[in-house]
N, C-alpha and C positions, 0 to 999 in steps of 0.2 A: 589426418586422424591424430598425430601427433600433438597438432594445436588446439584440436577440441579436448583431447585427455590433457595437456596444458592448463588449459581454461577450467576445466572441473575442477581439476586439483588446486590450482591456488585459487582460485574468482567464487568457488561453489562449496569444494570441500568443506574448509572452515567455518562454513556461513551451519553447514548442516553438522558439523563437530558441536558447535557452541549449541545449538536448538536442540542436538541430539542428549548435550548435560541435562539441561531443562527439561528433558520428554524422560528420562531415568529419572529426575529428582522427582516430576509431577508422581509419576507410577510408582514410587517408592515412599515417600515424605509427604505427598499433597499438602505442600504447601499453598497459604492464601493465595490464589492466583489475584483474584480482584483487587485487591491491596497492593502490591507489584502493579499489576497493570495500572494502574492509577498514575503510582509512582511516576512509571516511565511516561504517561500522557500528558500530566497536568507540569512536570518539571524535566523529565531528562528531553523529553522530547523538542517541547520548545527552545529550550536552550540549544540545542542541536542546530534546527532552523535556523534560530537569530543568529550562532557563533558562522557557523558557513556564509548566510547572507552578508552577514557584517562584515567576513574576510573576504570576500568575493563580491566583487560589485559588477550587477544586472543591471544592462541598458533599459531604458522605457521599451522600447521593441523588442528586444529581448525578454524582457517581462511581459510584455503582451503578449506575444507570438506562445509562450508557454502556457500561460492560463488560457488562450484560445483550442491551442493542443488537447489541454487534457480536458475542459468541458467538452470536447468535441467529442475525444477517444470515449470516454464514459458517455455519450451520446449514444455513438454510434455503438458503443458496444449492448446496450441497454436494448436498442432497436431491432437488433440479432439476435438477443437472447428474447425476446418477446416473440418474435418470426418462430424462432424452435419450437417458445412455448407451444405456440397456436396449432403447430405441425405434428407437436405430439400430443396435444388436445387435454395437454393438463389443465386441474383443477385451478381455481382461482386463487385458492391458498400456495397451491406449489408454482404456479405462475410468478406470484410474489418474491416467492425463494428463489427460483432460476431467476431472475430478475438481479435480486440479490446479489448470486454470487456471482455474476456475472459485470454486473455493474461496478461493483466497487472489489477493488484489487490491494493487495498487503504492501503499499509504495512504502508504510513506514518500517517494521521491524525487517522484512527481506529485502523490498526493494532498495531504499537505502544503504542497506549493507551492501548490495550487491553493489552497487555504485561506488562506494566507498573502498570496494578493493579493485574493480576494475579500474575506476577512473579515476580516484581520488577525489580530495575536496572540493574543486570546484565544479565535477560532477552532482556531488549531494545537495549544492548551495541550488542546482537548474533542478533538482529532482523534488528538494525540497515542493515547489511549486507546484507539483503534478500532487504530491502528500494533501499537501493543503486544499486544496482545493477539490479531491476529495473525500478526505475528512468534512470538510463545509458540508459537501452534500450526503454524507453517509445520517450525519445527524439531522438533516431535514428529509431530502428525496428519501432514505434509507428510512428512519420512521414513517413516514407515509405509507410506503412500501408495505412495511410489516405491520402497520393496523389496515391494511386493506382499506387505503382509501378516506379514512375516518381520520386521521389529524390533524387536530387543531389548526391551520397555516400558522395566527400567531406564536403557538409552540414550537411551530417547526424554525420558528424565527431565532424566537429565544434558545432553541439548540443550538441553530448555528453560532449563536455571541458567546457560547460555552465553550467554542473549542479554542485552547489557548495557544495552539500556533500557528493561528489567523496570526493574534496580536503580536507574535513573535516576527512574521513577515513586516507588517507592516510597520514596527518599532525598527526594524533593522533597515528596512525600504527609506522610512523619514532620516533614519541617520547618516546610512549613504549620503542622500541627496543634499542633508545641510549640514557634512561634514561631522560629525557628532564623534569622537571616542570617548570608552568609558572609563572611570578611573579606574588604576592597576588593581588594585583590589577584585572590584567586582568583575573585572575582563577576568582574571584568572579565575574567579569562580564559577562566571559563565565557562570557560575554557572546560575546567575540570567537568562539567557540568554535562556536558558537550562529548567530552573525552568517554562520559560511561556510560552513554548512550544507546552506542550502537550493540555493545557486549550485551547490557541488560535485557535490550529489545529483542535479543535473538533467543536469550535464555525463556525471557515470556512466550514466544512462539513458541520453543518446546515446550512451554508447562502448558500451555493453555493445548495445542496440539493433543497432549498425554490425557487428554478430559475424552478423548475419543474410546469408546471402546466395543462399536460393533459398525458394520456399513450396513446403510438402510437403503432401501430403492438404488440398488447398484445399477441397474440401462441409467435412470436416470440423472444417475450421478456421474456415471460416465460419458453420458451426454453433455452434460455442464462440464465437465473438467475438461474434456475436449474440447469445446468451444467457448471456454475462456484461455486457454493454453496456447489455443491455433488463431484462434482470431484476436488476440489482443497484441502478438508482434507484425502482423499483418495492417492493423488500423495501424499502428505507431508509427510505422516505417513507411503508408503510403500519409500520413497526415504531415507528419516530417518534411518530405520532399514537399508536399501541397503550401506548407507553409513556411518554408525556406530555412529552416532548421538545419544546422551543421555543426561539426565539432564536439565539442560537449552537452551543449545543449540537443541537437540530436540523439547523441549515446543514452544522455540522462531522461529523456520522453520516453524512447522507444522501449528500456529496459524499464519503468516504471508502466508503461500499459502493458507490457510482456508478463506481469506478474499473476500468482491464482490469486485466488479469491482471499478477502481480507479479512481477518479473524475476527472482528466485528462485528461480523454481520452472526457470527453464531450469538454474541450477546444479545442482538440484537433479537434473535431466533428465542431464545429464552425469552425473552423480558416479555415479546409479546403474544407466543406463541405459533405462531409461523414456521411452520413445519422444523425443527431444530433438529432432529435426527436426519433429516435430508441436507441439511445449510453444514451442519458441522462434519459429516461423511465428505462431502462435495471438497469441504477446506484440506479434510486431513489429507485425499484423495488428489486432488491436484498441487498438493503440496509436497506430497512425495513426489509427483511424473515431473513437477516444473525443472529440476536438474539437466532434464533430458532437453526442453525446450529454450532454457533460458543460457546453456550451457550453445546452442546454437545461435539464439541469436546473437551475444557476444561476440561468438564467432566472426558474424556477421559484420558487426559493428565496428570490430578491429581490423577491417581488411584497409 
């Protein structure tokens, strides 16, 4: 018991002290949330990616073995929450959503953090690639999702080349491999860049979190948060062993599928209309219980 309340209090507490300034500022100030979240997408974030990657260098098999991971775990998680669907004989529209949040998980603003205090940096550098790689698909698979079917393929193409820390992987991947550093300058400003990352990111989960203010279809929202809560350290930790994952690279999968549901997908819930009071209930909802869960698996992970 001692090491689970350990674990809350430095690995978890903090992560919910900083979201929790954010969730007071959003209910108090409502500040621009979309303007911030921008912010952290198109520049702190990627800089974050590249500086990890860059200071951490990922074997080709090691890099494989990760993206094999997390298409898989977002596979298989997708296939389960589809099986619910059908069990509870939901509508086509809220199929989409269970779908939703189920499928894609918050690896950047939580998951990351939580990495970055349990494991440190070169936990974030193996976790980064589970981000990525669902980000790629939240803006293709994830639009599709929330027009029911109806998206463009080539749009869903040209989302994906929008997200800017694909290029940040693979800018830090080529430099690796052909030796590249940056000049002092710009390293320190990637650095700094890097450095404000994970703070920002947690602050935007509270604000964007504080846009909540009733729970709609509670069964089935408790049906989703429990079965993205329970089954996503369950896929990570049997896909891990399946694909020979240890060390860091294990710690930084298993805790990156362990995460709820990714705030995303509520914009995502707006923009197209896709049940948005059920997607954004589901995020607020398994984002308060993930303490209890993600506080275990750590546990897990540090034995």
């Amino acid at each position: 018991m001692s090491g689970l309340l350990d674990i809350l209090v430095h690995n978890i507490a903090p992560i919910f002290l900083v979201a929790g300034a954010g969730f007071i500022l959003g209910r108090t100030s409502r500040p621009d949330v979309s303007s911030i979240s921008r912010l952290t997408f198109y520049v702190l974030s990627p800089a974050l990616v590249f500086h990890t990657l860059l200071s951490t260098t990922l074997s080709a098999d090691e890099l494989g073995r990760l993206v094999i991971f997390s298409l898989t775990a977002i596979l298989v998680s997708g296939l389960l929450a589809w099986a619910l669907a059908r069990a509870l004989a939901l509508s086509q529209a809220l199929t989409s959503a269970f779908l939703l949040v189920n499928l894609f998980v918050n690896g950047g603003n939580y998951g990351l953090s939580v990495n970055q205090l349990a494991f440190g940096e070169a936990a974030v550098a193996r976790a980064s690639i589970y981000y990525v790689c669902s980000t790629v698909l939240v803006y293709t698979v994830g639009v599709y999702l929330a027009t029911r079917g109806h998206a463009d393929p080539r749009q869903a193409f040209v989302n994906a080349l929008k997200v800017p820390a694909l290029y940040a992987v693979l800018l830090a991947v080529t430099a690796n491999l052909l030796g590249w550093r940056l000049p002092q300058p710009l390293d320190m400003a990637v650095r700094l860049l890097a450095q404000a990352a994970v703070p920002l990111m947690l602050l935007v989960l509270g604000l964007q979190l504080a846009r909540t203010s009733r729970i709609e279809r509670p069964g089935t929202v408790a049906a989703a948060s429990i079965l993205r809560l329970a089954s996503g350290p369950l896929i990570g930790l049997t896909l891990a062993a399946a694909l020979g994952l240890t060390g860091l690279a294990r710690q930084a999968a298993v805790v990156e599928a362990s995460m709820p549901p990714a705030v995303i997908t509520t914009i995502l819930a707006l923009e197209y209309g896709v049940e948005p009071g059920f997607i954004t209930s589901t995020v607020f909802v398994a984002t308060l219980l993930s303490p209890i869960s993600v506080t275990a698996v750590l546990a897990l992970l540090k034995q």
